[in-house]
C-alpha positions in Angstrom: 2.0 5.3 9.3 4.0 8.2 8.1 3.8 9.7 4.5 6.9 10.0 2.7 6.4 13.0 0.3 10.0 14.1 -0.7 10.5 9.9 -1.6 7.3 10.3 -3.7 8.0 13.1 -5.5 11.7 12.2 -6.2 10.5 8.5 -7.3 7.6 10.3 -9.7 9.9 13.4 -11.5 12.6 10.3 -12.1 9.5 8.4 -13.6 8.5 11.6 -15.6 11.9 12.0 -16.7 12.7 8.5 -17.7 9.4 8.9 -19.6 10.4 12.1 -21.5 13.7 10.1 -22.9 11.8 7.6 -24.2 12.7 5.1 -21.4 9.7 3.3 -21.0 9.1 -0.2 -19.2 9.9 -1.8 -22.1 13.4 -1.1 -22.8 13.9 -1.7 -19.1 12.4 -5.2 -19.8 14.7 -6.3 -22.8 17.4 -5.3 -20.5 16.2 -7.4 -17.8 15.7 -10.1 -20.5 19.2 -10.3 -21.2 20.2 -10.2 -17.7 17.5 -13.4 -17.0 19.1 -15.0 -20.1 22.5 -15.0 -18.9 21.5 -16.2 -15.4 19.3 -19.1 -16.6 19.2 -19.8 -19.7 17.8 -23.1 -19.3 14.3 -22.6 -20.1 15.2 -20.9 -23.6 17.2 -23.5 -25.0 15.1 -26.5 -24.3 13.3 -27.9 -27.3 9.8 -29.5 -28.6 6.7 -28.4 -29.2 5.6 -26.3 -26.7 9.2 -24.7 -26.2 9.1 -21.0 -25.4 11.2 -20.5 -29.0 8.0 -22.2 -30.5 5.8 -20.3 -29.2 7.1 -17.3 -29.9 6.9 -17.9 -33.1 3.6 -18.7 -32.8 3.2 -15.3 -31.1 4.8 -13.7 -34.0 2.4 -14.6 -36.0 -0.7 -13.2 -33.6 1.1 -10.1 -33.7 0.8 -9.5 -37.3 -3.2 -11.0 -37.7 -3.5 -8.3 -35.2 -1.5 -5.8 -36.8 -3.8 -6.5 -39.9 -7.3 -6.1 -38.2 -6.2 -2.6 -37.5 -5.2 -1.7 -41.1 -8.1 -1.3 -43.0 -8.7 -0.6 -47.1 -9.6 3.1 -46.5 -6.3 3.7 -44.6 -4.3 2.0 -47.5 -5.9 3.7 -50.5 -5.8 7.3 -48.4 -2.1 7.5 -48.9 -1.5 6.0 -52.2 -1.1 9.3 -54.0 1.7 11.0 -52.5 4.9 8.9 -54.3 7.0 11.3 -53.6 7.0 10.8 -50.0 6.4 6.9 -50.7 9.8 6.9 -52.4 11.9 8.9 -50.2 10.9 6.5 -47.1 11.7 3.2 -48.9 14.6 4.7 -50.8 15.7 5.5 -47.7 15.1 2.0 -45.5 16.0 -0.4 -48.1 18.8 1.4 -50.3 20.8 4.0 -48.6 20.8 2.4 -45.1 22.1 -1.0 -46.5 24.9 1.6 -48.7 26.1 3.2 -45.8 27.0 0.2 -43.9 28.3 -1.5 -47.0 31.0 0.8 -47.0 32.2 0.4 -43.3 32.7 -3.6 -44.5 36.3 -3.0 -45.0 37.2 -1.0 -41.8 35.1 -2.8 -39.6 34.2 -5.8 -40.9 37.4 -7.7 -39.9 37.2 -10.7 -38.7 37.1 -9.6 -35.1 34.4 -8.5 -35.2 32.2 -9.5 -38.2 29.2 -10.9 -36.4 28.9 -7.2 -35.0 29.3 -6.1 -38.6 26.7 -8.4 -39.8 24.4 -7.7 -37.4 24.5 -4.0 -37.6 23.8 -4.4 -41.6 21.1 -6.6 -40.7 19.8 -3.4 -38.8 20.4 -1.5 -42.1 18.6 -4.1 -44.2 15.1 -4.0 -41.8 12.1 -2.6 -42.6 10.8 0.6 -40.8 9.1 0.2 -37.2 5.2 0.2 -37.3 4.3 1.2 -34.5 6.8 3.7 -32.8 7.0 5.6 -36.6 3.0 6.5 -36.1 3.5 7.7 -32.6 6.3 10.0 -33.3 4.3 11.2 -36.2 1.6 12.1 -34.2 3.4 13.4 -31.4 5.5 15.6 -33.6 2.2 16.7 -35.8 2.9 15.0 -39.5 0.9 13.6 -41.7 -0.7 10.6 -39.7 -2.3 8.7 -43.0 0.8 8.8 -44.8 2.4 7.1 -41.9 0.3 4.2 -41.6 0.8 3.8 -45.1 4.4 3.7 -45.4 5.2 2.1 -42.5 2.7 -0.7 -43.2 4.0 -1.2 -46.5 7.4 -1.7 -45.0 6.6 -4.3 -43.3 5.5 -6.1 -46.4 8.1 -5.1 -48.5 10.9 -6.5 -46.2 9.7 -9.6 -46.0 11.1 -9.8 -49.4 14.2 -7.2 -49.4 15.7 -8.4 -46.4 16.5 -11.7 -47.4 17.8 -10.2 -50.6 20.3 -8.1 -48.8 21.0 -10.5 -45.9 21.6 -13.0 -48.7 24.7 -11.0 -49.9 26.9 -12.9 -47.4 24.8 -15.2 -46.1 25.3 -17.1 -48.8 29.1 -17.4 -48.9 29.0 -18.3 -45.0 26.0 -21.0 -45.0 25.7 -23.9 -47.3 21.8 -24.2 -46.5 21.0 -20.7 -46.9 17.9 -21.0 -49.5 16.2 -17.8 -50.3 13.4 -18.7 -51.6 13.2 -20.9 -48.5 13.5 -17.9 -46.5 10.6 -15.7 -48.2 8.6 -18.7 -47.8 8.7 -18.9 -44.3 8.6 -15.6 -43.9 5.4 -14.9 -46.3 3.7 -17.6 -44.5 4.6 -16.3 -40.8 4.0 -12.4 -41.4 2.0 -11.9 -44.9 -0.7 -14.7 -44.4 -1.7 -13.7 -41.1 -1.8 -10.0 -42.3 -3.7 -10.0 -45.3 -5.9 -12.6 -43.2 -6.1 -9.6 -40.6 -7.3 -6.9 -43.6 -9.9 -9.7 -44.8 -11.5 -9.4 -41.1 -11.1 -6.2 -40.7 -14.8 -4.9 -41.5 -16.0 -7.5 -38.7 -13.3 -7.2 -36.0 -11.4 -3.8 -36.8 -13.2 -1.4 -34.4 -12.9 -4.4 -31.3 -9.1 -4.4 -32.5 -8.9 -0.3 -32.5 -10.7 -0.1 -29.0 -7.9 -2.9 -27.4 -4.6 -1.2 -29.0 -2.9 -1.2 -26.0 -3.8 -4.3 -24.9 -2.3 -5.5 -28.1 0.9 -3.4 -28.1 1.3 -4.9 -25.1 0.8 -8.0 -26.4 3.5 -7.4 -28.8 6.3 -6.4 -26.3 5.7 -9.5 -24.4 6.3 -11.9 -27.3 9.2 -9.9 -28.5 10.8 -10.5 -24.7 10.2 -14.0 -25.1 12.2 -13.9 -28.4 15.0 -11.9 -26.9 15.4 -13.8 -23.8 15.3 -17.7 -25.8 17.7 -15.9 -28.4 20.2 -14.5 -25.7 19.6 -18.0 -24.0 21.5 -20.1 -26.5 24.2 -17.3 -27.7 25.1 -17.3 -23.7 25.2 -21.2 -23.4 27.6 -21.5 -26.6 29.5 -18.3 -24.7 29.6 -16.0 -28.2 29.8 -12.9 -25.9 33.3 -14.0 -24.4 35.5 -11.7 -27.2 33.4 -8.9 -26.5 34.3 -6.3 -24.0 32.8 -3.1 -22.4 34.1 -0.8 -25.0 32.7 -2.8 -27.6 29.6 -2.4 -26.5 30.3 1.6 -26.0 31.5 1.6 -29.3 28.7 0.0 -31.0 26.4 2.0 -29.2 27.8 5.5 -30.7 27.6 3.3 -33.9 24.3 3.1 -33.9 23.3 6.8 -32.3 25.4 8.2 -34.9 23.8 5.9 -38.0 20.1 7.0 -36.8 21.1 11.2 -36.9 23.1 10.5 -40.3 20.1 9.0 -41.7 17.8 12.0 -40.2 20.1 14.6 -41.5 20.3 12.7 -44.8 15.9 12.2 -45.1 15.4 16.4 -44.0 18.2 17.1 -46.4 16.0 15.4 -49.4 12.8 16.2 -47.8 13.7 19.9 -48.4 15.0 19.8 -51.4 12.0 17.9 -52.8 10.1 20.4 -51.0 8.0 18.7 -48.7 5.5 20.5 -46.9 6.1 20.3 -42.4 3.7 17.3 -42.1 5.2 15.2 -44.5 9.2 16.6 -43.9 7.7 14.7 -40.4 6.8 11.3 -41.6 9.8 11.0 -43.8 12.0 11.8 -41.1 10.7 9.5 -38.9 9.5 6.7 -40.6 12.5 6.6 -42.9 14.8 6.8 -39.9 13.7 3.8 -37.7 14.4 0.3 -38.1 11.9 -2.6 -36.9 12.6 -5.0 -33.7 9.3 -6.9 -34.4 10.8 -7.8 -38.2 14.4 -8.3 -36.4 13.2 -10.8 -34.1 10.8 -12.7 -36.4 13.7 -12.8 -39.6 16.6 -13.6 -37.4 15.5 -16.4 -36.5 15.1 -17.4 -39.7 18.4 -16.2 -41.6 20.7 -16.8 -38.8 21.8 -19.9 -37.5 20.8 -20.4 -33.5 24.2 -19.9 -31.8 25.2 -16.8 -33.3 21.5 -14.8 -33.0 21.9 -13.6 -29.8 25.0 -11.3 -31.0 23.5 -10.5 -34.4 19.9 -9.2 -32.3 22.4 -7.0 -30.2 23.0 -4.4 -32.5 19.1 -3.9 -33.4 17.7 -4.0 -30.0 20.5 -1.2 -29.7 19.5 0.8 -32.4 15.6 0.4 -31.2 16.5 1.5 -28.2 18.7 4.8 -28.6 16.5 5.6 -31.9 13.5 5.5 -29.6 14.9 8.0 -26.9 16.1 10.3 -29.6 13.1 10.4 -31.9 11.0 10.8 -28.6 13.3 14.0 -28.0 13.2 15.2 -31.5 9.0 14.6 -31.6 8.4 16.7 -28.7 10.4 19.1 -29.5 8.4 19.3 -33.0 5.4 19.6 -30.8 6.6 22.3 -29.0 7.7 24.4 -32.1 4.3 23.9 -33.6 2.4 25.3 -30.6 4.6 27.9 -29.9 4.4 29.0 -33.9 0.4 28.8 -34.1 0.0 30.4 -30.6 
């Protein structure tokens, strides 16, 4: 049998180069999602107790016991003392993201298209990514502790923020929208099984460290499962039927151009508050990203079920292009570095 060498290397620099833009199986996956969603979305709309929707949120849950194991005492109390940097991230996330959308509500929030609107302020009103903000971090050469920190406490903090926000207009458009309701449900699916996470880290953090990828894996599949049950029921009540491909262009440079407004605006304060490289780093990233793992788990929550699918579309969006261009933006960091201490 022959060997095909020019096939394998084309097939492994395309691989390379997908990998270099941040376009990683994953991404791939929530498209394909979407695509399974609108081709049979049976499975994703059927009810009881051992639905796919109910176990996802079952799965939500695992993902943050799991997220807590990893986040020891000694990581928290290590970045405490830098406020500075503390306050520029959440500043950032939870007040002038949620500004600069509030001031597109009267050009774009017509009626046409106000689920777009809403969703895209939902993206505004989310918590910084856990995960993806570390990475970049790291890649880029910031200030690793500080990271974990902030984008730990993120998490927590949206939990209660979010709602807040969301609540704005949620409010006026659903009679049963109850926050307190809300931060309940939400306290008792993410917060519980975090701080229960923290409590068992001395026993089970290093078993938790060791499997990381196991469990980031682990957190991708349950966030597909929520995409593909969400897209299921938007597709079967047809909610996509006003939208058309330059909508979906449109919304995309939306979100591109929200992610390197917010950059601009975090290295803008980071150098005036005269931050040293590493943490110029973690502001920029971690104040720049937005959370699909808190999307998933509050939308289901705060919106009702026919409309989620649209509302998600906006922050799997903004996870997706904000993970291509902060991979970009990290290596290039990297490169800097090495070429500056060489």
């Amino acid at each position: 049998m022959k060997n095909h060498p020019t096939s394998s290397f084309s097939f492994s620099s395309i691989s390379a180069l997908a990998a270099r833009a941040g376009l990683d199986w994953f991404l791939l996956a929530l498209l394909g999602m979407i695509g399974l969603a609108y081709l049979w979305p049976e499975p994703g709309i059927q009810e009881g107790p051992f639905s796919l929707s109910n176990l996802a949120n079952i799965g939500v849950s695992v993902i943050f016991f799991f997220y807590g194991l990893r986040l020891s005492g000694d990581k928290l109390r290590a970045g405490l003392s830098n406020w500075k940097l503390h306050f520029t991230i959440h500043l950032t996330t939870f007040v002038v993201f949620p500004l600069i959308i509030l001031a597109g509500l009267q050009l774009f929030g017509t009626d046409e298209n106000r689920l777009l609107w809403l969703g895209t302020f939902y993206v505004a009103a989310l918590p910084s990514t856990v995960s993806s903000s570390v990475v970049m971090v790291s890649l880029a050469g910031g200030n690793i502790p500080a990271a974990i920190f902030n984008a730990s406490i993120s998490s927590l903090i949206g939990v209660f923020i979010t709602p807040l926000w969301m609540g704005l207009f949620l409010s006026t458009g659903s009679a049963d929208y109850d926050l307190g309701s809300v931060i309940g449900k939400l306290a008792l699916q993410v917060i519980v099984p975090v701080v229960l996470g923290i409590v068992l880290n001395r026993w089970l953090g290093a078993w938790a460290e060791r499997h990381k990828k196991a469990l980031s894996n682990f957190d991708k599949i349950v966030i597909l499962v929520i995409v593909y049950t969400s897209f299921c029921e938007s597709f079967e009540r047809r909610m996509f039927q006003s939208l058309t491909a330059s909508d979906l262009v449109v919304l995309g440079a939306c979100m591109l151009g929200l992610f390197f407004l917010i950059y601009a605006l975090v290295n803008l304060a980071s150098r005036l508050l005269g931050f040293n490289r590493e943490d110029r780093i973690t502001a920029l990233f971690c104040g720049s990203k937005k959370s699909l793992v808190q999307g998933s788990v509050m939308v289901t929550v705060l919106f009702p079920d026919n409309v989620v699918g649209i509302v998600l579309l906006p922050i799997m969006m903004y996870h997706a292009l904000q993970l291509i261009a902060a991979s970009i933006l990290a290596q290039s960091m990297a490169r800097q570095a090495s070429q500056f201490s060489a």
